[in-house]
Backbone as CSV, one residue per row, in Angstrom:
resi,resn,N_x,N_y,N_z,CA_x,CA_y,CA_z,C_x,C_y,C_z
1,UNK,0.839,-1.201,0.000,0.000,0.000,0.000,0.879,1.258,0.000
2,UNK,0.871,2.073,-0.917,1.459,3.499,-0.926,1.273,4.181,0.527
3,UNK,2.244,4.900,0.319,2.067,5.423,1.981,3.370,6.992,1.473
4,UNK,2.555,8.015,2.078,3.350,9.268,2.258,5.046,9.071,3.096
5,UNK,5.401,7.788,3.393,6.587,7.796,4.577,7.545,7.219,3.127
6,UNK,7.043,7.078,1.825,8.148,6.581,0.751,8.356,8.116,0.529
7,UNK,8.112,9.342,0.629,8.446,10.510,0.277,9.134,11.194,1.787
8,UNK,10.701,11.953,0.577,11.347,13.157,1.489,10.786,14.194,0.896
9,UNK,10.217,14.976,2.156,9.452,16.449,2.598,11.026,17.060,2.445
10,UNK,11.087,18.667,1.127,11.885,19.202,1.233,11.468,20.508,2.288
11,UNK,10.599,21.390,1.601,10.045,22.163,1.836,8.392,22.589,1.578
12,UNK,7.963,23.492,2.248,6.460,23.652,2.025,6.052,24.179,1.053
13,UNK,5.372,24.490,0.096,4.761,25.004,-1.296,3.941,26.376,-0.688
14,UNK,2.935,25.771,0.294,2.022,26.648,0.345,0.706,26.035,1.470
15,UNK,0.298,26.750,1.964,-0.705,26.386,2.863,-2.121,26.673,2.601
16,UNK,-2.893,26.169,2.511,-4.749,26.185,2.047,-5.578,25.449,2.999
17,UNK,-6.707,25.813,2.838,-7.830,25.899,3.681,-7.703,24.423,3.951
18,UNK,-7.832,23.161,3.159,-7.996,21.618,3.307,-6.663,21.005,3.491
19,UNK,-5.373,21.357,3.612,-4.353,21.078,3.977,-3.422,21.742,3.305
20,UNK,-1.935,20.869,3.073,-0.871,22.168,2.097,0.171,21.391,1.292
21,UNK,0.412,21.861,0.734,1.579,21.158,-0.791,2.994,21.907,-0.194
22,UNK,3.776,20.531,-0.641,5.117,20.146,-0.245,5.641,19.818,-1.461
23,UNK,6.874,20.386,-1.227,7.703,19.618,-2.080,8.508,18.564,-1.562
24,UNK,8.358,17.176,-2.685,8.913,16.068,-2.031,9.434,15.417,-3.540
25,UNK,10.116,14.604,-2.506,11.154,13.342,-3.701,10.593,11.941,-2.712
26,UNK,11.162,10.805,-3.794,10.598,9.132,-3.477,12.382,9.415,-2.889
27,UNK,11.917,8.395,-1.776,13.142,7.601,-0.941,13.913,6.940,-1.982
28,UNK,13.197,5.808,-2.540,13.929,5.531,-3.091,14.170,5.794,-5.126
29,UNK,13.738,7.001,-5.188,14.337,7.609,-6.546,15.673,7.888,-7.210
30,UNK,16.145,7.163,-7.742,17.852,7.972,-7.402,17.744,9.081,-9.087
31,UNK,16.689,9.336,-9.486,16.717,10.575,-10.342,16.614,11.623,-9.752
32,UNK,15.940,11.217,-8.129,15.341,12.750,-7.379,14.683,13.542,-8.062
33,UNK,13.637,12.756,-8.768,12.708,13.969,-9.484,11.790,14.449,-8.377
34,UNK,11.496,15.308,-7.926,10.803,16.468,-7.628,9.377,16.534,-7.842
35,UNK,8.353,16.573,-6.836,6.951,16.312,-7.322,6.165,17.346,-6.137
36,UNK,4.752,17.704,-6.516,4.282,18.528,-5.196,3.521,18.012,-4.911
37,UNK,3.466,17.919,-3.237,2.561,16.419,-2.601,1.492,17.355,-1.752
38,UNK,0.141,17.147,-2.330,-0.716,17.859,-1.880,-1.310,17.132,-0.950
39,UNK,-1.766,17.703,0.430,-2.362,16.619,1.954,-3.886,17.120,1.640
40,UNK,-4.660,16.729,1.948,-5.872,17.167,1.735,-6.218,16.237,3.221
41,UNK,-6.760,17.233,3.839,-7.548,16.335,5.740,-9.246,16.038,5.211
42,UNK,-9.057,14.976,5.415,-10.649,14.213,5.503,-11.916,14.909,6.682
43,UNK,-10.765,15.779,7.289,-12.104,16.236,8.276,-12.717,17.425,7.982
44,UNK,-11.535,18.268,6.942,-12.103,19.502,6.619,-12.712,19.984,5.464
45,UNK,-12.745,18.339,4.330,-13.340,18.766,3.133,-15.037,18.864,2.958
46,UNK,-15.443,19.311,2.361,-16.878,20.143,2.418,-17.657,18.967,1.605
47,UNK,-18.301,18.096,2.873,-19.708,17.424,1.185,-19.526,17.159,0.002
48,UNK,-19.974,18.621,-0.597,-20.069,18.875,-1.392,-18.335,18.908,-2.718
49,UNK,-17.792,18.770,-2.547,-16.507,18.328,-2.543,-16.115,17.138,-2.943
50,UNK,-17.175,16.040,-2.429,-17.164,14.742,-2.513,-17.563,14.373,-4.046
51,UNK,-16.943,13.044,-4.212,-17.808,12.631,-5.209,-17.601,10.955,-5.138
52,UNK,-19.053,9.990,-5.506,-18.835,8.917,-4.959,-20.131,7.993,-4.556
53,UNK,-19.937,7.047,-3.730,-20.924,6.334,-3.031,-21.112,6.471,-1.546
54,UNK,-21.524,5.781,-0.426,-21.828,5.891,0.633,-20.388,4.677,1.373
55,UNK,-20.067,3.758,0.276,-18.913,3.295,0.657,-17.666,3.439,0.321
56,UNK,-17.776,4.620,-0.542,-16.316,4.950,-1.327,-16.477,6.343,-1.548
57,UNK,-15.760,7.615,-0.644,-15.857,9.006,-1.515,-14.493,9.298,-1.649
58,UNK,-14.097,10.374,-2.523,-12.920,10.311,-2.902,-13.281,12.041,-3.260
59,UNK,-12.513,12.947,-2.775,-12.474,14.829,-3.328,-12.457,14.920,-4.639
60,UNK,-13.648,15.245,-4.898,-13.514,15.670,-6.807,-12.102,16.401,-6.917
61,UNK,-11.311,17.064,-6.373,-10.278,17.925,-7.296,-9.573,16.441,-7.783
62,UNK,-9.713,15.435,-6.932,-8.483,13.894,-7.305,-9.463,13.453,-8.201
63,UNK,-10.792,13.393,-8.393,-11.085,13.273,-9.535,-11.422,13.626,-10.774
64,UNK,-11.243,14.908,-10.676,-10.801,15.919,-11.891,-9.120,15.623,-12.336
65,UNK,-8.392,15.996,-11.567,-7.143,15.096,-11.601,-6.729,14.450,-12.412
66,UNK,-7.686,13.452,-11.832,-7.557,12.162,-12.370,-8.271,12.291,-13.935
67,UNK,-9.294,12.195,-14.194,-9.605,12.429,-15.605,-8.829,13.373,-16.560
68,UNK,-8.316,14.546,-15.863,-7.754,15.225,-16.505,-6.079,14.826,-17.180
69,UNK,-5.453,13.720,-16.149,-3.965,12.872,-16.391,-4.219,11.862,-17.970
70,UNK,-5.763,12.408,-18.143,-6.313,11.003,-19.321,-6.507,11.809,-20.441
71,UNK,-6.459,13.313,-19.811,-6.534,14.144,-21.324,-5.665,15.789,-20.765
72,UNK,-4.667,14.842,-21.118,-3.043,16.215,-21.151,-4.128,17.585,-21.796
73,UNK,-3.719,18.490,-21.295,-3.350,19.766,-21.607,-2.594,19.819,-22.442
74,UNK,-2.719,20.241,-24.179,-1.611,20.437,-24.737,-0.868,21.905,-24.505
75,UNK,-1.400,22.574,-23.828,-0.195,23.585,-23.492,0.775,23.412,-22.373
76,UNK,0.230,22.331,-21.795,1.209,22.162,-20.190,0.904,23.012,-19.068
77,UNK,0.063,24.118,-19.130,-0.605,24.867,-18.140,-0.951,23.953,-16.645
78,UNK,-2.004,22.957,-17.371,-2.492,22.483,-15.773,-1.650,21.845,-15.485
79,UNK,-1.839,21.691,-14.188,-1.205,20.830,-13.468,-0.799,19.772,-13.471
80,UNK,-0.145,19.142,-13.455,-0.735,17.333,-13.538,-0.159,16.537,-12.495
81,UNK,-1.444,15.764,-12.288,-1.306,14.560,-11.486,-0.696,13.410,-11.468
82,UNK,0.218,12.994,-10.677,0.700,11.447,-11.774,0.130,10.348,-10.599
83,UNK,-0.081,10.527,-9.367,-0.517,9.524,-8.777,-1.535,10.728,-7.269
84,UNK,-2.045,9.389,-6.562,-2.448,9.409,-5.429,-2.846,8.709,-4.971
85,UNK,-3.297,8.654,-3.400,-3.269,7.662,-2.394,-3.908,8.448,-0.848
86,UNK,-4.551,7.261,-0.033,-5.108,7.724,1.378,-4.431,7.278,2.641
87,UNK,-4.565,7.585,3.671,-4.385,6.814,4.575,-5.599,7.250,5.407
88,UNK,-5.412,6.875,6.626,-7.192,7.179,8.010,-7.218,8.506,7.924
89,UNK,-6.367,9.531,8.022,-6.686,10.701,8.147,-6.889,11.748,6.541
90,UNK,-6.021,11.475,5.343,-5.560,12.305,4.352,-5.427,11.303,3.425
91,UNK,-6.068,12.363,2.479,-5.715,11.770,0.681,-4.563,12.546,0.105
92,UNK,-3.790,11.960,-0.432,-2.262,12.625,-0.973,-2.580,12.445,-2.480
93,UNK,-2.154,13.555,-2.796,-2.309,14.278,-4.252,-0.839,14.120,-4.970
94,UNK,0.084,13.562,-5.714,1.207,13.775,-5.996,1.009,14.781,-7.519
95,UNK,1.681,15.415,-7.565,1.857,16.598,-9.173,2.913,16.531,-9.272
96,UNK,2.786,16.757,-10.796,4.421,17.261,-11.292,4.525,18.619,-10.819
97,UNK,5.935,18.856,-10.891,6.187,20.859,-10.569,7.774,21.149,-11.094
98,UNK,7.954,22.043,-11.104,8.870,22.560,-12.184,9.982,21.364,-11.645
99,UNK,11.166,21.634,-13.032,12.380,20.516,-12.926,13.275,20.424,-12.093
100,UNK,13.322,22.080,-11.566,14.657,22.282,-10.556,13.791,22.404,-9.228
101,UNK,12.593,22.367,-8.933,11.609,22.482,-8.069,11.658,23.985,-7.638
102,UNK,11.910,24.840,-8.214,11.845,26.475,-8.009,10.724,26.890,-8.784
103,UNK,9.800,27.456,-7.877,8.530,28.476,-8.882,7.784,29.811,-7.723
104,UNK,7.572,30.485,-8.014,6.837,31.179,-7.366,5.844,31.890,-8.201
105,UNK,4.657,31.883,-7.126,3.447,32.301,-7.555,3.196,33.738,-8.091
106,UNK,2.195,33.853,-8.988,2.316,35.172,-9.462,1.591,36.767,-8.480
107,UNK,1.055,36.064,-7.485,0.829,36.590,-6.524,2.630,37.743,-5.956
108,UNK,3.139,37.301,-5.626,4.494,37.428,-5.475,5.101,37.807,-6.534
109,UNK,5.086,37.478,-7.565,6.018,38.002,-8.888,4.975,39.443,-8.950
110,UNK,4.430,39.849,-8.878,3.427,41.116,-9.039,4.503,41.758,-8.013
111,UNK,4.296,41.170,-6.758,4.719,42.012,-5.628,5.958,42.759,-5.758
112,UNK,6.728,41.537,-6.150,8.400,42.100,-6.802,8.702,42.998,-7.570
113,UNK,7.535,43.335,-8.358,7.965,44.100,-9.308,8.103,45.788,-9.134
114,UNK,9.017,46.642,-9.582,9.630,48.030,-9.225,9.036,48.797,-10.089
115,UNK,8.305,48.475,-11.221,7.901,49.021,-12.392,7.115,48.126,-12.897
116,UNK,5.814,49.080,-14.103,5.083,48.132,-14.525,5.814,47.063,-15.277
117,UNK,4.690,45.967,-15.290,4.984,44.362,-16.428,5.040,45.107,-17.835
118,UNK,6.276,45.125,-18.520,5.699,45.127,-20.166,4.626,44.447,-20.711
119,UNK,3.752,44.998,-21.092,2.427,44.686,-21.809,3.068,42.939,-22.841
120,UNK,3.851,43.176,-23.698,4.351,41.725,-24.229,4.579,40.892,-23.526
121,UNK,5.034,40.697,-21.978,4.976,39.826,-21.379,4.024,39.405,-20.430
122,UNK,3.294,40.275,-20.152,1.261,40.384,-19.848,0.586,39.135,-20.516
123,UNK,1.267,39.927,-21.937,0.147,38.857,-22.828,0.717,37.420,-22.904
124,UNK,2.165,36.786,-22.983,2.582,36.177,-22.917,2.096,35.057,-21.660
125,UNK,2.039,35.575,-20.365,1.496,34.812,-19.198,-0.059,34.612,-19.536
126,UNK,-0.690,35.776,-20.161,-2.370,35.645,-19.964,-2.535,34.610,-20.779
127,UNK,-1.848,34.933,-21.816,-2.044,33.833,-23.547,-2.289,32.522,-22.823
128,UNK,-1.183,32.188,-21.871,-0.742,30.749,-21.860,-1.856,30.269,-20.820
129,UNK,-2.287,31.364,-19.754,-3.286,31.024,-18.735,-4.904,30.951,-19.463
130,UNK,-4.952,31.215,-20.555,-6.578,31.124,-21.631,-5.992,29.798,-22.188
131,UNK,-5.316,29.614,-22.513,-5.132,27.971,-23.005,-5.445,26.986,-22.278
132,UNK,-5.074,27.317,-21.225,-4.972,26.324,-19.959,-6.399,26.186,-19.956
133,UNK,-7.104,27.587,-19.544,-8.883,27.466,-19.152,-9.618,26.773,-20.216
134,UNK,-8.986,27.254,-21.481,-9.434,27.090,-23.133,-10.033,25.179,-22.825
135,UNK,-8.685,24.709,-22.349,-8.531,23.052,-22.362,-9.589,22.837,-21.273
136,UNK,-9.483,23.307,-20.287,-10.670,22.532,-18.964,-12.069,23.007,-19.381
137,UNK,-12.915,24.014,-19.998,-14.054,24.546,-20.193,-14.141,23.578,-21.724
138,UNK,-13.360,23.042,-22.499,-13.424,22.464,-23.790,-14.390,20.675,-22.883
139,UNK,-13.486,20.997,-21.746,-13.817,19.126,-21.119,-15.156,19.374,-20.056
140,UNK,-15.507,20.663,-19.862,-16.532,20.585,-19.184,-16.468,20.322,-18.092
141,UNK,-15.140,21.471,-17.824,-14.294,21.323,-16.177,-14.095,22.786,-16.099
142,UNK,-14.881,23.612,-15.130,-14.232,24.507,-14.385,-13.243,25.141,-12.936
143,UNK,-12.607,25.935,-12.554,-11.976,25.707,-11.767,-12.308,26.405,-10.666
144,UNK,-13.218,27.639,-10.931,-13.791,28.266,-10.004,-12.778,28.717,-9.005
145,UNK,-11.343,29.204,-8.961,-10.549,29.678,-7.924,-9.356,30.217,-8.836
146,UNK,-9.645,30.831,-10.039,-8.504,31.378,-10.391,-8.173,32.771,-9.864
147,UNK,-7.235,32.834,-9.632,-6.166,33.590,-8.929,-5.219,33.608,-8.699
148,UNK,-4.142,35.376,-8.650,-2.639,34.831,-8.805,-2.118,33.923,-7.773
149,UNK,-2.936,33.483,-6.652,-1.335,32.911,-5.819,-2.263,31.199,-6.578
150,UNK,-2.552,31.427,-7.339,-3.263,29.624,-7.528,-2.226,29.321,-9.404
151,UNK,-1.423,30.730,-9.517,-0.826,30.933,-11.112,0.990,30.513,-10.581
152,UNK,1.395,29.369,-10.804,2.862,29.011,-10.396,3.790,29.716,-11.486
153,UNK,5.104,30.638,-11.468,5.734,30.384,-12.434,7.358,30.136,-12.500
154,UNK,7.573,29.349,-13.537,9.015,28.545,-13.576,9.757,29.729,-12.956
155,UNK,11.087,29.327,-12.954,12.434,29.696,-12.880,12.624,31.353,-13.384
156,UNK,12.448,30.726,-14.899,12.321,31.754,-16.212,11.535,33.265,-15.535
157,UNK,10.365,32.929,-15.153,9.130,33.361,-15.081,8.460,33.462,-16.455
158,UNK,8.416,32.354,-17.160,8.070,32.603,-18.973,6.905,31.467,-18.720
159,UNK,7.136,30.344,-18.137,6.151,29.495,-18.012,5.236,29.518,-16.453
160,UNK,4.523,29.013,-17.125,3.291,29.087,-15.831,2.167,27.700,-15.429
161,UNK,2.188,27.423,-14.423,1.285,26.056,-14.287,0.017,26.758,-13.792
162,UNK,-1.019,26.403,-13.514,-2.691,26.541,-13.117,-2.787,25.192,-12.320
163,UNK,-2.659,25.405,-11.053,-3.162,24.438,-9.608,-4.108,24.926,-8.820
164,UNK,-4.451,23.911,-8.164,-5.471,24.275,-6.912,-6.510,24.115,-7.585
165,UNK,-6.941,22.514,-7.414,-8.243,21.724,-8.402,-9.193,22.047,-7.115
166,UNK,-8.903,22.506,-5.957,-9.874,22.420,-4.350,-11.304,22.594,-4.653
167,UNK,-11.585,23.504,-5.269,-12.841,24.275,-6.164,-13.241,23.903,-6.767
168,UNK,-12.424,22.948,-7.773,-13.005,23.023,-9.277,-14.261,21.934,-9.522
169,UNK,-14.691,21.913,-10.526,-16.205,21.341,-10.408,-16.938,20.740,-11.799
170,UNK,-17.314,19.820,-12.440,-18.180,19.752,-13.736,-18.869,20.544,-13.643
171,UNK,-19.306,21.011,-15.124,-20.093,21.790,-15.627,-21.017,21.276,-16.834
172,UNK,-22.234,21.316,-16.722,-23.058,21.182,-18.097,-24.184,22.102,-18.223
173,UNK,-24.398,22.690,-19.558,-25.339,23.730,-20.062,-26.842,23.421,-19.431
174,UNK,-26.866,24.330,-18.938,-28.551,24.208,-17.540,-28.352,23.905,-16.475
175,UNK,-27.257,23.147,-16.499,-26.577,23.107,-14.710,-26.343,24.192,-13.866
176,UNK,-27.197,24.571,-13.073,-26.558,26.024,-12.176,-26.143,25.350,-10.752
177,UNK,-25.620,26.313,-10.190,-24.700,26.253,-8.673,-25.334,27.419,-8.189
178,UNK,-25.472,27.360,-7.039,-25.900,28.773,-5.790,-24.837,29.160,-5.333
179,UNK,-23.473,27.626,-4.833,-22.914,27.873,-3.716,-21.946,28.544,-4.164
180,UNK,-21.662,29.281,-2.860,-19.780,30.354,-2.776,-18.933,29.096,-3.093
181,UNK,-18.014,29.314,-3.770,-16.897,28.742,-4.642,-15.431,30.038,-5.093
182,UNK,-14.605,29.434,-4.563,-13.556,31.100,-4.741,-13.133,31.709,-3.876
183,UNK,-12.116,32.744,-4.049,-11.623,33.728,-3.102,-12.884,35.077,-3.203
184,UNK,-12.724,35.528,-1.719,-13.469,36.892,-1.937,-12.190,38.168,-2.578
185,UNK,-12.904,38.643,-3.585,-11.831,39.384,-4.248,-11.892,39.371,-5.936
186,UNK,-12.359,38.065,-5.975,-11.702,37.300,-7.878,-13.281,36.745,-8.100
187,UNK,-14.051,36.275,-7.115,-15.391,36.386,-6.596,-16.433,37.005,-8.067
188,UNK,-17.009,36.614,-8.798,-18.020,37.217,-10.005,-19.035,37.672,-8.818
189,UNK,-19.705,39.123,-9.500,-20.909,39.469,-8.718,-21.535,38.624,-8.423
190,UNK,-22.016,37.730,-9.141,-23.509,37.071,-9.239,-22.902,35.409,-7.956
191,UNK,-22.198,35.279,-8.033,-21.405,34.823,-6.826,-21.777,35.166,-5.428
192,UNK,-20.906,36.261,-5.481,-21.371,37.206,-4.466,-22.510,37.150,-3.821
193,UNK,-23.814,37.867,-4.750,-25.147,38.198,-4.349,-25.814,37.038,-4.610
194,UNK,-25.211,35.463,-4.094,-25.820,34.519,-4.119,-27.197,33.763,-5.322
195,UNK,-26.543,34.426,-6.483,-27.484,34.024,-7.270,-27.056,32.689,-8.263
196,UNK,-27.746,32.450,-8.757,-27.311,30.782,-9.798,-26.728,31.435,-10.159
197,UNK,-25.559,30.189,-10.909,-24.729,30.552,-11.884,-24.167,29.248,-12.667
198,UNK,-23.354,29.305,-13.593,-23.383,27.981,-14.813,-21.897,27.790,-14.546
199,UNK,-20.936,28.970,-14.439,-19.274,28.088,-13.702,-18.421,28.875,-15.042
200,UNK,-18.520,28.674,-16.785,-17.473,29.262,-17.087,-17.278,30.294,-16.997
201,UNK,-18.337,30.862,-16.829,-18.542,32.866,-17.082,-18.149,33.114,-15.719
202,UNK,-17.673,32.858,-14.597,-17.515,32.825,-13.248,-15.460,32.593,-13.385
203,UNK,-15.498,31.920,-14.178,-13.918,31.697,-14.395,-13.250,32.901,-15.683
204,UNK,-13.870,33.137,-16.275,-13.774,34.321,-17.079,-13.878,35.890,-16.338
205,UNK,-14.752,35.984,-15.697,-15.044,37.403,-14.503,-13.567,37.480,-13.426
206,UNK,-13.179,36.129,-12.914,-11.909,35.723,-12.878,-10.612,36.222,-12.810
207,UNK,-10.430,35.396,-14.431,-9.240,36.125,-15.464,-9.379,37.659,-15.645
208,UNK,-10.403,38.196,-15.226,-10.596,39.211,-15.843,-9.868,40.067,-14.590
209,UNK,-10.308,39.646,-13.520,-9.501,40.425,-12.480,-7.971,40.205,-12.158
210,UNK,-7.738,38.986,-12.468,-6.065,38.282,-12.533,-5.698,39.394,-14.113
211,UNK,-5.983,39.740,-14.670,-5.618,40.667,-15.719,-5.467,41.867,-15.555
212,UNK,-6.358,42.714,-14.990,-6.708,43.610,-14.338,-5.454,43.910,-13.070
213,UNK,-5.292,42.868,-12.156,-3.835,43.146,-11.356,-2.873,42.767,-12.408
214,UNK,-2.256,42.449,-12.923,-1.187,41.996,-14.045,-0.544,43.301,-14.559
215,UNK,-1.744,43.930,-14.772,-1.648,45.114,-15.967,-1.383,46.777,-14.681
216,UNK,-2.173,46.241,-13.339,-2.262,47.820,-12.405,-1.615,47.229,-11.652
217,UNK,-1.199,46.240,-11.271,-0.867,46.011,-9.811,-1.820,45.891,-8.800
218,UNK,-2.761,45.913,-9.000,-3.539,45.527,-7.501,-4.749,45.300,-7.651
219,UNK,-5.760,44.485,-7.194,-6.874,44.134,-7.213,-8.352,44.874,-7.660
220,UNK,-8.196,44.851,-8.941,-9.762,46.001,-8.628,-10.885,46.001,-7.703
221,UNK,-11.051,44.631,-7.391,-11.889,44.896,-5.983,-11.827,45.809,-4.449
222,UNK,-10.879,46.033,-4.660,-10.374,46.609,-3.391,-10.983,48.505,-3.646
223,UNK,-11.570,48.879,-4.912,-12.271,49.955,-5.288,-13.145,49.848,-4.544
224,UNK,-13.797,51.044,-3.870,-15.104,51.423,-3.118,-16.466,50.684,-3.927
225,UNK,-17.134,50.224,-3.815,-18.363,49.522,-4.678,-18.069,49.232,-5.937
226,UNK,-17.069,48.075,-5.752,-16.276,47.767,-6.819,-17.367,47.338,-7.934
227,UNK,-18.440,46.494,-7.401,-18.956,45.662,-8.018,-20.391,46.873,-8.340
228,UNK,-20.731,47.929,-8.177,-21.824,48.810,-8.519,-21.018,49.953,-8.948
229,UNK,-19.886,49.987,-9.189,-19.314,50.938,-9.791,-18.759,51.000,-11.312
230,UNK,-18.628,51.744,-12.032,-17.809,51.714,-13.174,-16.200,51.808,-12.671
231,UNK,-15.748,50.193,-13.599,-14.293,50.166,-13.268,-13.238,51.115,-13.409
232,UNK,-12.702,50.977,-12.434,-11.615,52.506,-12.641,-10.470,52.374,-13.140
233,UNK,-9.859,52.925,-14.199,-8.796,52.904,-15.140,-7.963,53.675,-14.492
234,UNK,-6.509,52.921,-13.933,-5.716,53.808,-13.466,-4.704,54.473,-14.397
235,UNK,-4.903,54.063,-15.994,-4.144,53.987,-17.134,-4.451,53.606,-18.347
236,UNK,-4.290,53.724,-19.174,-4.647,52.840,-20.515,-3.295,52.433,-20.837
237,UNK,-3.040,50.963,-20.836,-2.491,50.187,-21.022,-1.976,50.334,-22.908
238,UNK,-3.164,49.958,-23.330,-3.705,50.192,-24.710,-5.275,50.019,-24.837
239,UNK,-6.001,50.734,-26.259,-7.077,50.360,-26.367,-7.583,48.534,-26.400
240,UNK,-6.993,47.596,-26.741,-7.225,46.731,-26.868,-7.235,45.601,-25.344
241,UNK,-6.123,46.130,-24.835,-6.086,45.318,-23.424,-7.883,45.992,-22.971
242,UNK,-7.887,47.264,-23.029,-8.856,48.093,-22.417,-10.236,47.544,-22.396
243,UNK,-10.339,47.423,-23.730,-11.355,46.742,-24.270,-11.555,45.470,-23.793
244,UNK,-10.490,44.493,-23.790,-10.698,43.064,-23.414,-11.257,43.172,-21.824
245,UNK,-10.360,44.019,-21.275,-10.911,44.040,-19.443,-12.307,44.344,-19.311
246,UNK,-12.241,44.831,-20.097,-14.214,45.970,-19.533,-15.172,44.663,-20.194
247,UNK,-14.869,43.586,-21.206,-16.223,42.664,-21.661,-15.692,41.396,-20.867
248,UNK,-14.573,41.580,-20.510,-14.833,40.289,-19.692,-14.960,40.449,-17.711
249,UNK,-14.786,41.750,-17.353,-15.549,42.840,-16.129,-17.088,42.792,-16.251
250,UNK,-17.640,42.666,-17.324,-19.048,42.910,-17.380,-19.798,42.363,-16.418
251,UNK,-20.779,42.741,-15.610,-21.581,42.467,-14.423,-22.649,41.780,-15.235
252,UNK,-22.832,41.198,-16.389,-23.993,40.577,-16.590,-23.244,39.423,-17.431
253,UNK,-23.274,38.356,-16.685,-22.300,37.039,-16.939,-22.883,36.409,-18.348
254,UNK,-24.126,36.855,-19.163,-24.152,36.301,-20.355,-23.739,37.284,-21.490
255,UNK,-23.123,38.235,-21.480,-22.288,39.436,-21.698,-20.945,39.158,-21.915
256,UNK,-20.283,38.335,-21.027,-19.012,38.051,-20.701,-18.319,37.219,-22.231
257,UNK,-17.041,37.238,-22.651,-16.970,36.577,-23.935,-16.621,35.063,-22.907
258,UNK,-16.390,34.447,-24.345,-16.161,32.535,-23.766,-14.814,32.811,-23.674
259,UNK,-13.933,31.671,-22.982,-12.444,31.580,-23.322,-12.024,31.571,-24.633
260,UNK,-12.643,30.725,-25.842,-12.029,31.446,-27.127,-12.350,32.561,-27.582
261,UNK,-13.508,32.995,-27.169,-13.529,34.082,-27.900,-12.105,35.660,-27.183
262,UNK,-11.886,35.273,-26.489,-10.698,36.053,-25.838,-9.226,35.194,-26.558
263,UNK,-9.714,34.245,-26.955,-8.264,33.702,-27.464,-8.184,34.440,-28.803
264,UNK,-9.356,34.956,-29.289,-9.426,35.456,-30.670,-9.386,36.454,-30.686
265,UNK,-9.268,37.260,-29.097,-9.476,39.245,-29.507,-8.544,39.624,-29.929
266,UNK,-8.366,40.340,-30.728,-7.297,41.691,-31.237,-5.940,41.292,-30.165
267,UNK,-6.351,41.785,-29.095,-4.726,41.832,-27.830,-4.522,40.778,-28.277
């Protein structure tokens, strides 16, 4: 039986609400490849979370995961899973993560920065983060928690992974959700004010705010009636970024464009 005691714990990744990702190597690996070992506690995952029988449940993100290890990402964005396993208390998540095991989140790469992001390398991270969504909304998988500290990036800072399945959820056309799903902040209105909602246009409202800090540095929510206000331009970037922020900002989620259709705008 697999067991978390065949893995050396280097260091911690990151800490979240249902447990926290480590970086670890197999005891006995002598490549020392490098993997991020996500703990997930059985006592703190939500119901709803579940997916399963009355004698077998298992956390949808391991089974999104899991389906998703059966249909690669051809951009390499998501994450990927290569195994997992339980014991009485925790289900262990193993992922790949960068080669030299160095990444930091874009949460932090924002922070670092002394001057704005060149707009070419904006688009470069966003490009690669709409591919990523492009692939999970194509499978009828949303993730419902995008946000920068959930955006990993390499070494380089040129590449970027999309983790943190905690949220994420099937989706099918007429299917609505009530429940809070997300950070407050990245949060779609209609979220918010507890109304149905269908999941991609919720991951698009999203990106739209992970774009929105990319481009200003800081959260548009954090504006006085962010969400009853007209968004505030601390700059024009260009007309075209401009444009892309304000239709995919739109407060009326059937308004919002799809992920391709943003793969196709002008920017």
């Amino acid at each position: 039986k697999k067991s978390i005691d065949e893995y050396e714990i280097m260091k911690v990744l990151g800490v979240g609400a249902h447990g926290d990702v480590k970086l670890a190597r197999k005891k006995n690996d002598t490549s020392k490849k490098q993997f991020a070992v996500k703990t997930i506690n059985k006592d703190k995952i939500l119901p709803e979370l579940l997916i399963g029988n009355q004698n077998r449940q298992i956390p949808l993100e391991i089974h999104i995961l899991d389906f998703l290890s059966r249909h690669l990402d051809p951009s390499g964005v998501i994450v990927e899973m290569t195994d997992y396993f339980e014991d009485e208390d925790n289900f262990y998540v193993v992922m790949k993560y960068f080669d030299n095991g160095i990444g930091m989140d874009l949460f932090d790469f924002i922070d670092k920065q002394t001057e704005w992001i060149e707009e070419s390398r904006i688009k470069k991270i966003f490009k690669q983060l709409c591919q990523g969504i492009s692939h999970l909304h194509s499978l009828g998988i949303v993730h419902r928690d995008i946000k920068d500290e959930n955006v990993i990036m390499d070494e380089t800072c040129t590449k970027i992974q999309l983790v943190d399945f905690g949220s994420s959820g099937y989706y099918r056309p007429g299917l609505l959700d009530d429940k809070f799903f997300g950070t407050e902040g990245y949060a779609a209105p209609e979220i918010v004010n507890g109304e149905k909602y269908s999941g991609p246009e919720q991951d698009i409202w999203s990106l739209g705010v992970l774009l929105y800090t990319l481009i200003y540095q800081e959260n548009p929510y954090l504006q006085e009636d962010f969400y009853s206000q007209p968004l505030q331009i601390p700059f024009i970037l260009s007309e075209d970024s401009l444009d892309l922020l304000r239709w995919m900002l739109n407060q009326d989620p059937s308004c919002r464009p799809t992920i391709n259709e943003i793969l196709s705008h002008p920017w």
